[in-house]
mmJSON file of the N, C-alpha and C atoms, coordinates in Angstrom:
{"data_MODEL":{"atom_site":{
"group_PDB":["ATOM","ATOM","ATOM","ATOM","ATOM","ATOM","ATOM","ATOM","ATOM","ATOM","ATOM","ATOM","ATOM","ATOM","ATOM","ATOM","ATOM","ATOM","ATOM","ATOM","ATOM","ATOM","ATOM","ATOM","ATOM","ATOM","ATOM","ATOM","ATOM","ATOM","ATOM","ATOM","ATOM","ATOM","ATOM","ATOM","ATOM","ATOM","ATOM","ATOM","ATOM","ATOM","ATOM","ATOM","ATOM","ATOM","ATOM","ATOM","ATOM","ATOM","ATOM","ATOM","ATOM","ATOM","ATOM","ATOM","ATOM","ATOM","ATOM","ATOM","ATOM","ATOM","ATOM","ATOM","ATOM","ATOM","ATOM","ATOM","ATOM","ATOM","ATOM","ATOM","ATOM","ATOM","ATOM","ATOM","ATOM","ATOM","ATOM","ATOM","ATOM","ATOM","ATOM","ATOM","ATOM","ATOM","ATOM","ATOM","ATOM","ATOM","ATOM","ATOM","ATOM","ATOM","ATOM","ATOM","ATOM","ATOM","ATOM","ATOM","ATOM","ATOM","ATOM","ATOM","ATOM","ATOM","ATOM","ATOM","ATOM","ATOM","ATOM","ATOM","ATOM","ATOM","ATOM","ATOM","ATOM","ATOM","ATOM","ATOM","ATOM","ATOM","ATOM","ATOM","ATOM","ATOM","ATOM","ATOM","ATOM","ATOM","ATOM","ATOM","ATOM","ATOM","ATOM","ATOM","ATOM","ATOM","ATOM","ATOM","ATOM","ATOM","ATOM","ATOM","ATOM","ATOM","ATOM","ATOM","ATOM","ATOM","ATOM","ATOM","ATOM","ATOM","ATOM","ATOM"],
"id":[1,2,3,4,5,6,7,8,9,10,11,12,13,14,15,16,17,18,19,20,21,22,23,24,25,26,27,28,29,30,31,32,33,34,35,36,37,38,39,40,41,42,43,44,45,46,47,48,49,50,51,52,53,54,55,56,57,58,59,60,61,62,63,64,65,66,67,68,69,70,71,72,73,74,75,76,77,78,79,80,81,82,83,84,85,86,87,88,89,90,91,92,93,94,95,96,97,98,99,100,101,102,103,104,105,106,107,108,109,110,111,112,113,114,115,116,117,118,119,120,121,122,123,124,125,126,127,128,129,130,131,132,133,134,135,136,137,138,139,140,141,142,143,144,145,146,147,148,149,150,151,152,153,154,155,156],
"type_symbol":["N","C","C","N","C","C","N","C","C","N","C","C","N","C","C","N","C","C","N","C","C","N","C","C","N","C","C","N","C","C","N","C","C","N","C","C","N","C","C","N","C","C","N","C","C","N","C","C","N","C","C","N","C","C","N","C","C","N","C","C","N","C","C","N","C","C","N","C","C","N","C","C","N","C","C","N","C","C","N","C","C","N","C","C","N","C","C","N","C","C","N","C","C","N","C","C","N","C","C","N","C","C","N","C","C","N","C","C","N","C","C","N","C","C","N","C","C","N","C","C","N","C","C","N","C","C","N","C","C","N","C","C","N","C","C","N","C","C","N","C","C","N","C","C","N","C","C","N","C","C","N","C","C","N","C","C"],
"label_atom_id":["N","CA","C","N","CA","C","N","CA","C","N","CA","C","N","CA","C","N","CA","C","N","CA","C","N","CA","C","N","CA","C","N","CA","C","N","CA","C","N","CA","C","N","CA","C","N","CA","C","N","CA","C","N","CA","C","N","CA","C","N","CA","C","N","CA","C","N","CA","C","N","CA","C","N","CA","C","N","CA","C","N","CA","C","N","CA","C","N","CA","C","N","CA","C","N","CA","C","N","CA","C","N","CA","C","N","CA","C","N","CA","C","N","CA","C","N","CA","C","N","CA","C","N","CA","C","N","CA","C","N","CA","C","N","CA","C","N","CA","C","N","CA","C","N","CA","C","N","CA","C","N","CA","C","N","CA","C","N","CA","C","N","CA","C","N","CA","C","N","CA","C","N","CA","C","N","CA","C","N","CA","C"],
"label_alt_id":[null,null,null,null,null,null,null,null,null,null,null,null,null,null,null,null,null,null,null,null,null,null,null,null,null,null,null,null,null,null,null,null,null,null,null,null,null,null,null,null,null,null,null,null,null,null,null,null,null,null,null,null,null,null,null,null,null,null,null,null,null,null,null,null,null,null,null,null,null,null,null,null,null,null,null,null,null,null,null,null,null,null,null,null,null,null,null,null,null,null,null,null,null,null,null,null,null,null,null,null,null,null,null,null,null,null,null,null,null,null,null,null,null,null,null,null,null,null,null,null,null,null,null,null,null,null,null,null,null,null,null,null,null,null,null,null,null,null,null,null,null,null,null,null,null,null,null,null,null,null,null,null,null,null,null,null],
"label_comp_id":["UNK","UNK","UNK","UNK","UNK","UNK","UNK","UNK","UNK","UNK","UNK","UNK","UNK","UNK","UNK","UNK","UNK","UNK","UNK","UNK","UNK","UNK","UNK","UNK","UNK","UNK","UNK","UNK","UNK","UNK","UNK","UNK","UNK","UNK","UNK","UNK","UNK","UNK","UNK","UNK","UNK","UNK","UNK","UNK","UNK","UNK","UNK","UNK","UNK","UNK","UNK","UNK","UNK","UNK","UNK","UNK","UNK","UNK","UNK","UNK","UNK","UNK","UNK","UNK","UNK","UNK","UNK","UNK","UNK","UNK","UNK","UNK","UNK","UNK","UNK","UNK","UNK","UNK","UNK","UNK","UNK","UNK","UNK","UNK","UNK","UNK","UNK","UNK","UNK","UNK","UNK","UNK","UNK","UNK","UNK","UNK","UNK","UNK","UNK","UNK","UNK","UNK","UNK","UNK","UNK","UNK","UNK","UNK","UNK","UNK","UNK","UNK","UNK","UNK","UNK","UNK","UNK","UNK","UNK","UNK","UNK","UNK","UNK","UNK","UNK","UNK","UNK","UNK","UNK","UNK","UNK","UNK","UNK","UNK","UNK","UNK","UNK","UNK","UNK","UNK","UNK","UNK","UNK","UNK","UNK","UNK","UNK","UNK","UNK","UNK","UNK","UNK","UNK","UNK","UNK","UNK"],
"label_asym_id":["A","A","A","A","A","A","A","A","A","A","A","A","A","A","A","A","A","A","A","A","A","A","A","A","A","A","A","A","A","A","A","A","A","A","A","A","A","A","A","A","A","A","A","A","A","A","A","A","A","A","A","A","A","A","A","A","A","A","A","A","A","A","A","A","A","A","A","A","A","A","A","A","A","A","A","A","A","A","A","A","A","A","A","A","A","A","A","A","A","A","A","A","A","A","A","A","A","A","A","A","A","A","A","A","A","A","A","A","A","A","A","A","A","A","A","A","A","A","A","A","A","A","A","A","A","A","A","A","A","A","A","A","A","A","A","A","A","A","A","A","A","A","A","A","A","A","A","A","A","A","A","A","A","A","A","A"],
"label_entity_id":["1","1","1","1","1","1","1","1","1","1","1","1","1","1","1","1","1","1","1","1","1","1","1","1","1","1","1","1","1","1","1","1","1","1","1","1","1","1","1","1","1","1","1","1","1","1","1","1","1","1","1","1","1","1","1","1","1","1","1","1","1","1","1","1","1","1","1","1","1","1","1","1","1","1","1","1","1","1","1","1","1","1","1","1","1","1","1","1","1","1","1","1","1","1","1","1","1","1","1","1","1","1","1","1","1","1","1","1","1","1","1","1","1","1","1","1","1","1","1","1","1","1","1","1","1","1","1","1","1","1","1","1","1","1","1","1","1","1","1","1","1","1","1","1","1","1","1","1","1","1","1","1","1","1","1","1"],
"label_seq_id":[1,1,1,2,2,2,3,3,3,4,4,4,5,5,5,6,6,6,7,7,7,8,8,8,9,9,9,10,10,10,11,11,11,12,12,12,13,13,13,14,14,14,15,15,15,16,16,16,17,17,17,18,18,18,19,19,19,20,20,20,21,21,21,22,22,22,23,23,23,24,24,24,25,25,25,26,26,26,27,27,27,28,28,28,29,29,29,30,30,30,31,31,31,32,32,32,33,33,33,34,34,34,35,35,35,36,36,36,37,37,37,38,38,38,39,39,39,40,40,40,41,41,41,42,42,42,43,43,43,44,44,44,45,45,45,46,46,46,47,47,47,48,48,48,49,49,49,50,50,50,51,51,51,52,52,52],
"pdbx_PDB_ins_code":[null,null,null,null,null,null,null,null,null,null,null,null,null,null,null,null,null,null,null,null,null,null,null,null,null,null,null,null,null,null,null,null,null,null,null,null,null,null,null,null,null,null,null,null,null,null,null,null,null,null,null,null,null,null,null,null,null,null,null,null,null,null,null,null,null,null,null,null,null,null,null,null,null,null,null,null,null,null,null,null,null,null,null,null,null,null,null,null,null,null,null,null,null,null,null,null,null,null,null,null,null,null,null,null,null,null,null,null,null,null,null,null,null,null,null,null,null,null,null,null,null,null,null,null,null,null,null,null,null,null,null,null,null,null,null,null,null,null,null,null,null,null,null,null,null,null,null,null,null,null,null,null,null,null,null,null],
"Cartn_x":[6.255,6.056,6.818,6.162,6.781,7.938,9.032,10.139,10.41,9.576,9.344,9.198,8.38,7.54,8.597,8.86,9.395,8.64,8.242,7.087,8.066,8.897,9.283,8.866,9.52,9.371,7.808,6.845,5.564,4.763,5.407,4.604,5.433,6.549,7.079,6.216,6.609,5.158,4.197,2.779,2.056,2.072,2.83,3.278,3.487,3.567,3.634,2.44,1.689,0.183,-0.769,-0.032,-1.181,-1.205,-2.525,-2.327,-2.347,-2.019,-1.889,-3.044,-2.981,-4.025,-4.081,-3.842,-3.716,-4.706,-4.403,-5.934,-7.142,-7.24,-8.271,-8.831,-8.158,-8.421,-7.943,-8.708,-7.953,-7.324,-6.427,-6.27,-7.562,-7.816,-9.192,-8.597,-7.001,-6.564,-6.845,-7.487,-7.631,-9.386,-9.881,-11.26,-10.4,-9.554,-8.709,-8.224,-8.336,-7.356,-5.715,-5.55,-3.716,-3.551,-4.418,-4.21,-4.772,-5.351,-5.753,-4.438,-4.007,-2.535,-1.814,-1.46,-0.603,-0.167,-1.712,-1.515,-1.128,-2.141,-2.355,-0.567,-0.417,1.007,1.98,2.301,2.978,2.449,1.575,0.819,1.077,0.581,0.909,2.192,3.466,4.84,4.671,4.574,4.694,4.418,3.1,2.164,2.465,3.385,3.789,2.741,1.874,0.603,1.039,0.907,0.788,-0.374,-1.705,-2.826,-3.59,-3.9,-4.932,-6.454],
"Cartn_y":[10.857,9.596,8.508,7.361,6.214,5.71,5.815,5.633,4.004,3.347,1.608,1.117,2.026,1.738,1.648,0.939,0.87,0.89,2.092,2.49,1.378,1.97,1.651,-0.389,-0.898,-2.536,-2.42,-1.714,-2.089,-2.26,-0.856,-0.677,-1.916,-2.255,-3.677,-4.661,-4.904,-6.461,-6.267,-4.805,-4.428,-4.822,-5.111,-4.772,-6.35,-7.011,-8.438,-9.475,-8.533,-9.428,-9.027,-8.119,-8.075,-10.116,-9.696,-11.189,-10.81,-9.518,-9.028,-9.126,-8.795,-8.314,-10.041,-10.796,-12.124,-13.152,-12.785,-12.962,-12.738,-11.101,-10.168,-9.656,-9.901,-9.406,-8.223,-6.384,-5.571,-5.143,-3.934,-3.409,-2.521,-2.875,-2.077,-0.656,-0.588,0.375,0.553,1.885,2.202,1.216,0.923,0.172,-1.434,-1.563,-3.035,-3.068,-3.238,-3.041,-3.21,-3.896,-3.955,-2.872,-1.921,-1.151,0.119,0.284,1.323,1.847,0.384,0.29,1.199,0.451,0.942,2.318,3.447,4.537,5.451,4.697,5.332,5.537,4.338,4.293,5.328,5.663,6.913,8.325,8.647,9.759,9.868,8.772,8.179,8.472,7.912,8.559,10.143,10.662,12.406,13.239,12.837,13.257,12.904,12.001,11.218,11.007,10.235,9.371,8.188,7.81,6.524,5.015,5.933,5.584,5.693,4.508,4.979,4.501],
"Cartn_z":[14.244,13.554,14.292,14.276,14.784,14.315,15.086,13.944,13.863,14.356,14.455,13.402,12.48,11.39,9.853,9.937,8.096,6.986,6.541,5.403,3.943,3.734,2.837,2.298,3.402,3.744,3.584,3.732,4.63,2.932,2.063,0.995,-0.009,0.105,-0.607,-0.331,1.246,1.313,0.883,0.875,0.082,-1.487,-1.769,-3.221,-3.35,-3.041,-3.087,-2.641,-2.175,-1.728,-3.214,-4.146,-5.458,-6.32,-6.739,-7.302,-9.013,-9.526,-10.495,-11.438,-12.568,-13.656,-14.49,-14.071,-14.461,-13.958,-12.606,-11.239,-11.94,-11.702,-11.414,-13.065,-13.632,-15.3,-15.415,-14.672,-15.131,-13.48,-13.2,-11.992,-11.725,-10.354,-9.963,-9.104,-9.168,-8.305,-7.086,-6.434,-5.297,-4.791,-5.693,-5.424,-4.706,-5.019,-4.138,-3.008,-2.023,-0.546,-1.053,-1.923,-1.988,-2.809,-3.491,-4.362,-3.528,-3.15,-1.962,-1.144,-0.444,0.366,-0.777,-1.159,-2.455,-2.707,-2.761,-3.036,-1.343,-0.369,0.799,1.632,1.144,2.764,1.999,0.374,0.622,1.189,0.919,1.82,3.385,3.314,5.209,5.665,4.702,4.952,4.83,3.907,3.342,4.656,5.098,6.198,7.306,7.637,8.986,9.826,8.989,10.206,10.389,11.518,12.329,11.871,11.397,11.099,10.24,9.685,8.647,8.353],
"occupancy":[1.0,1.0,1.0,1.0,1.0,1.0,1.0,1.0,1.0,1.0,1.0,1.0,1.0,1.0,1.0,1.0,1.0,1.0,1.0,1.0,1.0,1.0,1.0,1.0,1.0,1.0,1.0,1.0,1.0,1.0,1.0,1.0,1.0,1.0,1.0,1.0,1.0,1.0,1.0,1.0,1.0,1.0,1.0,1.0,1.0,1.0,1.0,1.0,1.0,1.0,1.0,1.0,1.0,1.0,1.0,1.0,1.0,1.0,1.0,1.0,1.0,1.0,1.0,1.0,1.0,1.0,1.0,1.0,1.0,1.0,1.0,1.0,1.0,1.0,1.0,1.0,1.0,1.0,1.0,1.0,1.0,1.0,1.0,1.0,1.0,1.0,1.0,1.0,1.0,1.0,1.0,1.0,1.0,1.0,1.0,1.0,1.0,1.0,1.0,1.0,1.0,1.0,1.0,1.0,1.0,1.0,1.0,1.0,1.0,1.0,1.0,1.0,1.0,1.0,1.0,1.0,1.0,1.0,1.0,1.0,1.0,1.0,1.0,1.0,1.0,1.0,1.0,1.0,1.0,1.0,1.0,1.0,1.0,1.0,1.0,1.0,1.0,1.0,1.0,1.0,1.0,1.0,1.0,1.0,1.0,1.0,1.0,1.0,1.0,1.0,1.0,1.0,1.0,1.0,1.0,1.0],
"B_iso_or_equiv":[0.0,0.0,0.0,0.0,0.0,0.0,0.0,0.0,0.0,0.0,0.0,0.0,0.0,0.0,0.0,0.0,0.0,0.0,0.0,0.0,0.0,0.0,0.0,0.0,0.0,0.0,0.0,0.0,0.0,0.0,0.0,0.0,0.0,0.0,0.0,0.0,0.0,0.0,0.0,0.0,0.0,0.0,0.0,0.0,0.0,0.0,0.0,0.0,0.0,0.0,0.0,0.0,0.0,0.0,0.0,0.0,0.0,0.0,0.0,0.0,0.0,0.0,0.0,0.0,0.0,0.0,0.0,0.0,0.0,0.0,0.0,0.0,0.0,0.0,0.0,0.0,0.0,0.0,0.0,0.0,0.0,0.0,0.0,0.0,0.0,0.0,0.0,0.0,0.0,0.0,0.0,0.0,0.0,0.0,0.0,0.0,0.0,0.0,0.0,0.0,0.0,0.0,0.0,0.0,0.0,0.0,0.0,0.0,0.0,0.0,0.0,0.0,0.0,0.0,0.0,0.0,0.0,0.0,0.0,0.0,0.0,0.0,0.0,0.0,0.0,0.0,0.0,0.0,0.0,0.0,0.0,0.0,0.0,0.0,0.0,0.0,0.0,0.0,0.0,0.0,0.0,0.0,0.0,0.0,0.0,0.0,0.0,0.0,0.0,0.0,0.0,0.0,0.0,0.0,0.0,0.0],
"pdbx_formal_charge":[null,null,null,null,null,null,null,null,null,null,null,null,null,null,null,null,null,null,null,null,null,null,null,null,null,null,null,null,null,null,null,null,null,null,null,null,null,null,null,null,null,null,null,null,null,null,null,null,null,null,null,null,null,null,null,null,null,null,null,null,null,null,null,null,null,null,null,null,null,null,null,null,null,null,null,null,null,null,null,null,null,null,null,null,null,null,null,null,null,null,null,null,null,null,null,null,null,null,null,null,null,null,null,null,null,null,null,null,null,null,null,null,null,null,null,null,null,null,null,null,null,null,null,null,null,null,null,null,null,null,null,null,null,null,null,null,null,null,null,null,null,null,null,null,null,null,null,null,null,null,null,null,null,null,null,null],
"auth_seq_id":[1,1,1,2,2,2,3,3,3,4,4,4,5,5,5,6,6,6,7,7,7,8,8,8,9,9,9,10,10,10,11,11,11,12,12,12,13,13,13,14,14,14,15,15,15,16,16,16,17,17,17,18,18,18,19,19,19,20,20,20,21,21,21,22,22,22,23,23,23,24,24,24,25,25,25,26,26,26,27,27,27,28,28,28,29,29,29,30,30,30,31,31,31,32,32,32,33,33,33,34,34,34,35,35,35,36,36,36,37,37,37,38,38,38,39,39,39,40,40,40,41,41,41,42,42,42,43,43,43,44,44,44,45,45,45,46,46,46,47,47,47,48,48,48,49,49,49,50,50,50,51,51,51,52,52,52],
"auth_comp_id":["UNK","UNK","UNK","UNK","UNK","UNK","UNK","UNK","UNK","UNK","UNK","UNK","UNK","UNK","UNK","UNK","UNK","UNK","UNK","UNK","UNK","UNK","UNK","UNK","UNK","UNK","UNK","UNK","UNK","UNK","UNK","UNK","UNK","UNK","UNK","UNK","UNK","UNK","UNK","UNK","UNK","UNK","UNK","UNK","UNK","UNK","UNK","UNK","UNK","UNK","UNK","UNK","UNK","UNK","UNK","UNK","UNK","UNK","UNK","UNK","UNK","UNK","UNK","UNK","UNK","UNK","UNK","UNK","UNK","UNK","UNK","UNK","UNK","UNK","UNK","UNK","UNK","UNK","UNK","UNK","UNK","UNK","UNK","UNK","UNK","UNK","UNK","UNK","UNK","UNK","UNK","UNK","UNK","UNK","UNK","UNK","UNK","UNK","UNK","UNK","UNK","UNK","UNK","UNK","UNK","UNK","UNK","UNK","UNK","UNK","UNK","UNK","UNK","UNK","UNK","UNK","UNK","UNK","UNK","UNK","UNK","UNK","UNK","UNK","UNK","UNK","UNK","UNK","UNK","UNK","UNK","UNK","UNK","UNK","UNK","UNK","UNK","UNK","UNK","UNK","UNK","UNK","UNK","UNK","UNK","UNK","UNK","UNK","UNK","UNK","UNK","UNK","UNK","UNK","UNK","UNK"],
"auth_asym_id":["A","A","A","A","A","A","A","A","A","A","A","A","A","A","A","A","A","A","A","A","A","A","A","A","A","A","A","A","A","A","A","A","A","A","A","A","A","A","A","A","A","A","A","A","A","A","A","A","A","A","A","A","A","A","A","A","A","A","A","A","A","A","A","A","A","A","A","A","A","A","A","A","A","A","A","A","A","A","A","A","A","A","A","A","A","A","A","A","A","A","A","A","A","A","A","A","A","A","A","A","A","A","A","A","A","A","A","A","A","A","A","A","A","A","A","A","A","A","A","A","A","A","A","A","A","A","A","A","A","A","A","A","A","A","A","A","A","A","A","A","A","A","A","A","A","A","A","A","A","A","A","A","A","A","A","A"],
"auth_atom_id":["N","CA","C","N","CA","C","N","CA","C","N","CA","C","N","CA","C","N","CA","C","N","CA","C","N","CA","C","N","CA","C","N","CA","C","N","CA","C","N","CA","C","N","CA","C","N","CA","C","N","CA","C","N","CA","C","N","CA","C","N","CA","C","N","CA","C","N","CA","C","N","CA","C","N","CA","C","N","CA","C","N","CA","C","N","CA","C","N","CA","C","N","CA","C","N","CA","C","N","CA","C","N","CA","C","N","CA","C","N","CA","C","N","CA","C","N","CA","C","N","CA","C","N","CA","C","N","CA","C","N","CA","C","N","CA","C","N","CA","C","N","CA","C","N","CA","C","N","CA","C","N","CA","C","N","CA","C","N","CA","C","N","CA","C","N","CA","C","N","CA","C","N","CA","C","N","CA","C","N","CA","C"],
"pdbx_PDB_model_num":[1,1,1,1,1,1,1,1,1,1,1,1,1,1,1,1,1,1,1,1,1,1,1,1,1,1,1,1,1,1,1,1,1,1,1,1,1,1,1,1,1,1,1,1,1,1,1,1,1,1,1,1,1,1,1,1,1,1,1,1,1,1,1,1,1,1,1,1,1,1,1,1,1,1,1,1,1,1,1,1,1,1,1,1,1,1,1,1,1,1,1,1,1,1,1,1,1,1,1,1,1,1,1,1,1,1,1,1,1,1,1,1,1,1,1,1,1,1,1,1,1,1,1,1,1,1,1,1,1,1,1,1,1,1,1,1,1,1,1,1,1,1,1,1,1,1,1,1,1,1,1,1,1,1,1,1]
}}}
């Protein structure tokens, strides 16, 4: 794994591009790219991919 990569920081900024259930009405979860992110980049850590 790239040790360049700060998962942790990566899934925070993730986590700050939601425009929340206020926006959007309900959470669409993994059907959202920030909510997709969301679930994907811990896996991505667990698994130590580079890529997704």
């Amino acid at each position: 794994m790239n040790k360049d990569i700060n998962y942790d920081q990566l899934i925070e900024q993730v986590g700050k591009c939601c425009l929340t259930e206020d926006f959007c009405g309900t959470c669409q979860k993994e059907k959202c790219l920030v909510g997709y992110c969301k679930h994907v980049l811990p896996e991505a850590f667990k698994k130590h991919y580079e890529f997704i």
